[in-house]
Structures are given as structure tokens and as C-alpha cells.
C-alpha positions as CSV (number, residue, x, y, z in Angstrom):
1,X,62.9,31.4,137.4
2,X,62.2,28.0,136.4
3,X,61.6,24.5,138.4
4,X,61.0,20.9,137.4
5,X,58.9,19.5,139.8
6,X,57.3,17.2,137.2
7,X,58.3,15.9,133.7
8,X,55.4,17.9,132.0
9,X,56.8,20.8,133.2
10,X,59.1,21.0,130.0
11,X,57.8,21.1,126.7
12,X,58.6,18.4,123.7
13,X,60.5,21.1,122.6
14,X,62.3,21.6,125.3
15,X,62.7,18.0,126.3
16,X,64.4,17.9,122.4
17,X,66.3,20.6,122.8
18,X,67.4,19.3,126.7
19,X,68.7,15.7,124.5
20,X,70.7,17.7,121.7
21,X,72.7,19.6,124.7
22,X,73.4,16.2,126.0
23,X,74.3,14.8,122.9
24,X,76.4,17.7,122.3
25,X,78.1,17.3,125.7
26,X,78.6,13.5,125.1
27,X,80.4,14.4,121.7
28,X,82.6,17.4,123.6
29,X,82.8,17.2,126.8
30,X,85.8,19.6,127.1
31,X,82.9,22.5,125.6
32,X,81.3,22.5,128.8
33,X,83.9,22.7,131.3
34,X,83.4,25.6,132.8
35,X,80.0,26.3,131.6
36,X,79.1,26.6,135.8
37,X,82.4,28.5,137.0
38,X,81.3,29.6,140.2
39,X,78.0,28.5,140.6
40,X,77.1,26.0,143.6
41,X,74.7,23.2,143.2
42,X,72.9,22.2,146.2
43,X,71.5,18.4,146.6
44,X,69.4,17.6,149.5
45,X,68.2,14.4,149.7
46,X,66.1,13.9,152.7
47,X,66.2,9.9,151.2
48,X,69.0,7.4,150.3
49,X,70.1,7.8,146.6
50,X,73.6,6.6,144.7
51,X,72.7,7.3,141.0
52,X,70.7,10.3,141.5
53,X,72.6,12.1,144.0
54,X,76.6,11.3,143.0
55,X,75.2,12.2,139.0
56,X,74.2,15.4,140.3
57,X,76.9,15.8,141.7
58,X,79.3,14.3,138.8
59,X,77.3,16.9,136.6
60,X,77.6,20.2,138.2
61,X,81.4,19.0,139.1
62,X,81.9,18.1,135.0
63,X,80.5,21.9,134.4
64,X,83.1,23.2,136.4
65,X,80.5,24.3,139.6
66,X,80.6,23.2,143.2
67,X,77.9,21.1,145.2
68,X,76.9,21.7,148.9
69,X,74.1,19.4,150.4
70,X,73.8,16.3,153.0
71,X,72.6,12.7,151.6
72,X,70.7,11.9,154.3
73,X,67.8,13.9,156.6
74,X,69.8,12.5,159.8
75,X,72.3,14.7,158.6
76,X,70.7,17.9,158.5
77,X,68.6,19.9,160.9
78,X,65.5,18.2,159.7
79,X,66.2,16.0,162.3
80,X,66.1,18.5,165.0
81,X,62.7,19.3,163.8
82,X,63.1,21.7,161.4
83,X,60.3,22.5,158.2
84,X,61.4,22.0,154.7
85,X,60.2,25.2,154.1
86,X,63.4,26.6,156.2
87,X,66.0,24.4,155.0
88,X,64.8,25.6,151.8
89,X,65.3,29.2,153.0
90,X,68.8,28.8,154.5
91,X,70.3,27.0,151.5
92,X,69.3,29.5,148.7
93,X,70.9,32.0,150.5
94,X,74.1,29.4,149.9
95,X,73.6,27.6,146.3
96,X,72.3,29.0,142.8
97,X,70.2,25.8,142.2
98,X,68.7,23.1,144.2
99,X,68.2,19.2,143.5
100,X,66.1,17.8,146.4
101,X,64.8,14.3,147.0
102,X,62.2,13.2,149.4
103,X,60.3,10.2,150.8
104,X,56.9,12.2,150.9
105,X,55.3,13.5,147.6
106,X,54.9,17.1,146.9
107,X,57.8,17.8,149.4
108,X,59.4,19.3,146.5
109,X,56.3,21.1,145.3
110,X,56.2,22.8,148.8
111,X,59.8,23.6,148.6
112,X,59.3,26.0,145.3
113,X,56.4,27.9,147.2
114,X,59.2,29.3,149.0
115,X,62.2,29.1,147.2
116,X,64.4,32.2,145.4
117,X,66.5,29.4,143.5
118,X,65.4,26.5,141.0
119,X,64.2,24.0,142.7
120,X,65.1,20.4,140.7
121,X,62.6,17.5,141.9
122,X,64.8,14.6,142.6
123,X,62.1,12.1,143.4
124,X,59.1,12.9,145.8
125,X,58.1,9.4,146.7
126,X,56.0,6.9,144.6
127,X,55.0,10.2,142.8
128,X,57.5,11.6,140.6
129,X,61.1,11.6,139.4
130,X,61.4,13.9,136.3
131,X,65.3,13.8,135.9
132,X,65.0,9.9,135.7
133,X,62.7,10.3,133.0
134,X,65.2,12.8,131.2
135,X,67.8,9.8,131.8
136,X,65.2,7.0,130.2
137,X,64.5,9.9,127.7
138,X,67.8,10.0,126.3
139,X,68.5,6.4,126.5
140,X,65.6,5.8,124.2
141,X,66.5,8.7,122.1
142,X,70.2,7.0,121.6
143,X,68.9,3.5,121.1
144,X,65.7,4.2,118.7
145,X,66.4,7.9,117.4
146,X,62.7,8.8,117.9
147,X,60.4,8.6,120.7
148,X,57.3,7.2,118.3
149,X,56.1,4.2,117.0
150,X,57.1,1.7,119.5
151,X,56.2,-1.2,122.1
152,X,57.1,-0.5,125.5
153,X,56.5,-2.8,128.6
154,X,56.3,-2.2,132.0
155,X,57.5,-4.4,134.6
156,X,57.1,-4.8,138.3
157,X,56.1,-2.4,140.8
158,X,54.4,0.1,138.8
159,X,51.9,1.0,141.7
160,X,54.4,3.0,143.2
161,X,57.4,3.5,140.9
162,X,57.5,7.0,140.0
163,X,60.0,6.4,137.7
164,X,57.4,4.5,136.0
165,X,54.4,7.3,136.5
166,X,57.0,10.0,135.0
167,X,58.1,8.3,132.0
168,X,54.4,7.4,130.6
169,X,53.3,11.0,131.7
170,X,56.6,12.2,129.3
171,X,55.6,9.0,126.3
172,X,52.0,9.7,126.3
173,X,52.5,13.1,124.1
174,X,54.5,11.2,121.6
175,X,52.3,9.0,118.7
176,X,52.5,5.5,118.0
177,X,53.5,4.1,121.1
178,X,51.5,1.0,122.6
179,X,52.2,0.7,126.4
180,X,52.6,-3.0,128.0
181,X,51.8,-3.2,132.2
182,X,53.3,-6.0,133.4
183,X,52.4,-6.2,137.4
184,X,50.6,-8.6,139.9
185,X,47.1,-7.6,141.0
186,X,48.5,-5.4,144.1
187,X,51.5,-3.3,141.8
188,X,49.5,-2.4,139.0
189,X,49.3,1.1,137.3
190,X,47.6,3.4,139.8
191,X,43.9,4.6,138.9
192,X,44.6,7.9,138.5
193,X,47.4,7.3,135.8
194,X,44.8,5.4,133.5
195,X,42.0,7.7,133.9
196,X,44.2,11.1,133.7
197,X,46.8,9.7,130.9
198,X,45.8,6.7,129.0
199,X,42.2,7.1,128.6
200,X,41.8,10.7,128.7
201,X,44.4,10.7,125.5
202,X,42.7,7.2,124.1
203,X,46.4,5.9,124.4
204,X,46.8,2.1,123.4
205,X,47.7,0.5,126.5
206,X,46.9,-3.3,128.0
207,X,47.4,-4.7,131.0
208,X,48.9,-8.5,132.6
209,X,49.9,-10.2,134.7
210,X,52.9,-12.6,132.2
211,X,55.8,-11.0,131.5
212,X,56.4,-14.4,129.0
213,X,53.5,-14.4,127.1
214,X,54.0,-10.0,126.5
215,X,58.0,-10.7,125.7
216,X,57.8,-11.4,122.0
217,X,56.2,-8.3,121.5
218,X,58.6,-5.5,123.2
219,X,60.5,-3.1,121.3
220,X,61.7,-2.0,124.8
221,X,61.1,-3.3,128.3
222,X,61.5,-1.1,131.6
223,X,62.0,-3.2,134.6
224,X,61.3,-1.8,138.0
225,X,62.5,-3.6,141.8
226,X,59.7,-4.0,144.3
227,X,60.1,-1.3,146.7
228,X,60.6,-2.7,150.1
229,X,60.6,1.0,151.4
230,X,57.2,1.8,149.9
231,X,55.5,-1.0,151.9
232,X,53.7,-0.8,154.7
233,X,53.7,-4.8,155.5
234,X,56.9,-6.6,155.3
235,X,54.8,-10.2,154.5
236,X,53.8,-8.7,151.7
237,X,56.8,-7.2,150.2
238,X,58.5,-11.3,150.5
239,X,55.6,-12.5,148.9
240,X,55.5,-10.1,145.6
241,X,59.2,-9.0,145.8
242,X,60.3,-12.3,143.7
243,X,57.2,-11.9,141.0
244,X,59.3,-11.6,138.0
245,X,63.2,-11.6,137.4
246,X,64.3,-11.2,134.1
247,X,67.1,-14.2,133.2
248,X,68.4,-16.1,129.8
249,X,65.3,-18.3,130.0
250,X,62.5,-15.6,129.3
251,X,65.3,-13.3,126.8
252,X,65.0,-16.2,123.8
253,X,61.4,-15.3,122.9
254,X,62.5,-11.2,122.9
255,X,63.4,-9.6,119.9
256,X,66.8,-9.4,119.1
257,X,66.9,-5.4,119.1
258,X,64.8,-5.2,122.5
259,X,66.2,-2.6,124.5
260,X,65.9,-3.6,128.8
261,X,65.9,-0.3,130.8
262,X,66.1,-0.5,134.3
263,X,66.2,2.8,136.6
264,X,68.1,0.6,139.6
265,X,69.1,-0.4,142.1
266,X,68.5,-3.6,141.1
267,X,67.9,-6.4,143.6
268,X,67.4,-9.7,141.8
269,X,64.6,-9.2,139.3
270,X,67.5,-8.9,136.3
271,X,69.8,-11.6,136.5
272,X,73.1,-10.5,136.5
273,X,73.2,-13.2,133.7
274,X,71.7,-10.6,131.5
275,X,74.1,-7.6,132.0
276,X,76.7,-9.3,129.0
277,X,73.6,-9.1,126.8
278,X,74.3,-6.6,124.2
279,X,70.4,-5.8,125.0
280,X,71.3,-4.4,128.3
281,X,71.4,-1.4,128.1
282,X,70.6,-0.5,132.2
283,X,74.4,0.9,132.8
284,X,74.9,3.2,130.0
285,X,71.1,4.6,130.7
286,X,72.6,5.3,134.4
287,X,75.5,6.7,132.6
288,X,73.4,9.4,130.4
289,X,72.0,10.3,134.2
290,X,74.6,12.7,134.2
291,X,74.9,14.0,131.0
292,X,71.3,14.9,130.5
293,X,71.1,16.5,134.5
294,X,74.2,19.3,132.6
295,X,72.2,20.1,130.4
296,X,69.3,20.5,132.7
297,X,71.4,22.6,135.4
298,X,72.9,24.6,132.1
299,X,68.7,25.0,131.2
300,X,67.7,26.2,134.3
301,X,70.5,28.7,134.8
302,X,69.9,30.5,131.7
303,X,73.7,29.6,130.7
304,X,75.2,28.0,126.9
305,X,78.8,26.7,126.1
């Protein structure tokens, strides 16, 4: 039985072989439409989620399966004081395959120590998010063709986006890619990330604080919203949430084939002024959410079209 609790849990190979499905399924949909005939998809997200959760759900629906699950720990006996541990025990006696979201990190970890059913890390925290890295995987693979030889930036809260943490973990086995952090002082790239990932691999990488003077550099450019819920003091979410919104303005010194990612929700550091740009590519990246998550449910089942 397999899991993916974190985005190096898969292989390059396997991350390939996880895009051509999706390709596959993009170009013939009507392939895979009963692929998961039977099976029942469980999503328990013990945090808020739109994207995550209804692609899930869109996915295991478009493969013909079912979905069971609550969308928000108020809903489910976790609030009564029950462990993780035993709401992981109850629903694989009910689903074949489990997509779980939590606020604390490892939650997931914790729930395959126990569970009989893959167990799919929907984001633990500001730790990881695998299947959003799949998503930003896919988008890149659709935009560039490769995954080498590229400048990538960074933008916004990248201490505790784990969007952000899974997607250099996943870029850092590919060659020729030179990472851009763009952050204030108090968001930058946690220690651990530098010392474990860039500089254990002797990655090219720099760090700043000007997302105007790095712009005319990026091949791509990953913007990330402060995370109010991450904070522990609201005075200083106000004062950093602001820091940098993309608009028209800072767009004229970007390349004209830059490709803006965005994981959202967004609040206001993208102008909706941008979304017309033909570089915006944010709403079709949160489009190959789903397509990617079939063919990780398909993976993880053991089942083909």
C-alpha cells in the first residue's frame, strides 16, 4: 500500500509518469470514466479548503467513484474529542482511499501509522502539500515542456507556505534551475529548507527582499498570500500582508513568456488587473488540480484505463 505524505515520496519517474496520465486524461477524458466504478474516496479536511477539497472530489467523481468525508473538523466527531488516529480507523472501514487535510503538521504522517487505506496528504500546515505540487508540476510541464533550465521566483510568505516548501523539495532534483526568494525579513525561506535542500544539493538560489529589481529575470514567478491563519499576532499579519501585490505596473519589466503561478486563494497580492494577462496562468494551474489528483487516485489504487 502506498501513501503520499510528502512530494519526495514519488520518484522523477513516477512524478513523469503521474503528468503523462494526466495528459492522457486531458486529451480523453471519456477513457477514464469509470476507471473508479465502485470505489469511494474519502476527504477529511479537519481545515477550510475550496480547490483542494471540491478537486478531489471533481476527480474521483470524473473516475466514476464516490466521495464520503466532512469539510470541516466542527463537523465530525473530532470535535467531541475524538483522536485522529480513530477517525482514521472508522473511515477505512468505509472508503478505499483517503485525502486528508490538517492545520497541524505530521497529522497526516500520524494518520498512515494506522491506516489500512492510502492515506493522500492534503496539506498538514505550513509543512507540506504534495498534490499542490503535482498541480504546479503539471502546470509547468504544460507551459515549459521540461522541468530544467529555468528561473523561478518566489514570492510572499514562503516561511510558512508549504505549497512553497513542496514545490522546491520536488525542483531541487531537476538541473538547471536557479531559484529566486522574494520575502520580507520575517517570511523568508525557513532554515531548515536552505540547509537540507539548497545547500546540501549546491542548488543556485538567492535571496531579496524587491520583487522589481528580481522581475526581469523570471522565467516563472509563484506568488503566495500571507497567511492570516498561520499568525500568531494579528498586528503583524496588517503590517506584512500588503508587502507585495503583483499589478500592470511591476508586469512591463517581466518577460513576455513569464509564466505567474499562484496556488490561491488569492487576497489582493495579484491584481485582478492581471488575470486578462495571457501570462496568467493561476486558473488553468487550479484547473490541472483535478486532472493530476485522477491520476494520483488511479496510481495509488493500482488501477489503468
Amino acid at each position: 500500500m502506498r501513501n503520499l505524505l510528502n512530494i519526495t515520496d514519488l520518484t522523477t519517474g513516477e512524478i513523469d509518469e503521474l503528468i503523462t496520465v494526466a495528459e492522457d486524461i486531458i486529451a480523453n477524458p471519456e477513457k477514464y470514466q469509470d476507471v473508479c466504478r465502485r470505489k469511494k474516496l474519502a476527504t477529511l479536511f479537519f481545515e477550510p479548503s475550496t480547490r483542494t477539497r471540491l478537486s478531489f472530489e471533481a476527480a474521483m467523481l470524473d473516475l466514476g467513484g464516490n466521495v464520503l468525508g466532512f469539510s470541516e473538523a466542527s463537523s465530525s466527531s473530532t470535535s467531541k474529542g475524538e483522536t485522529v488516529g480513530d477517525t482514521i480507523r472508522v473511515v477505512c472501514g468505509y472508503a478505499d482511499i483517503i485525502a486528508m487535510r490538517h492545520p497541524k503538521e505530521g497529522a497526516p504522517y500520524a494518520a498512515a501509522q494506522v491506516a489500512t487505506k492510502p492515506i493522500i496528504n492534503a496539506g498538514d500546515g505550513g509543512h507540506n502539500h504534495p498534490t499542490q505540487t503535482l498541480t504546479d508540476l503539471l502546470t509547468i510541464h504544460r507551459e515549459r515542456g521540461s522541468f530544467e533550465n529555468f528561473t523561478i521566483g518566489f514570492c510572499g510568505d514562503l516561511k510558512f507556505g508549504r505549497t512553497v516548501h513542496s514545490l522546491v523539495s520536488a525542483l531541487a532534483r531537476y538541473t538547471g534551475i536557479h531559484f529566486v526568494f522574494i520575502s520580507p525579513e520575517e517570511l523568508k525561506l525557513p532554515r531548515y529548507i536552505i540547509d537540507n535542500t539548497l545547500d546540501k544539493q549546491h542548488l543556485s538560489y538567492e535571496e531579496t527582499n524587491s520583487l522589481e529589481e528580481a522581475m526581469p529575470r523570471l522565467d516563472m514567478l509563484y506568488m503566495t498570500r500571507v497567511q492570516r491563519e498561520r499568525f500568531f499576532n494579528e498586528a503583524d499579519y496588517i503590517r506584512l500582508k500588503d508587502t507585495y501585490i503583483l499589478d500592470p505596473e511591476k508586469l512591463e519589466a517581466a518577460k513576455p513568456d513569464l509564466c505567474i503561478l499562484h496556488p490561491l486563494p488569492r487576497v489582493n497580492e495579484i491584481s485582478v488587473e492581471v488575470d486578462n494577462d495571457p501570462r496568467a496562468r493561476y486558473f488553468a494551474q487550479a484547473e490541472n488540480g483535478k486532472f493530476i489528483r485522477m491520476a494520483l487516485i488511479m496510481k495509488l489504487l493500482g488501477l489503468k484505463a
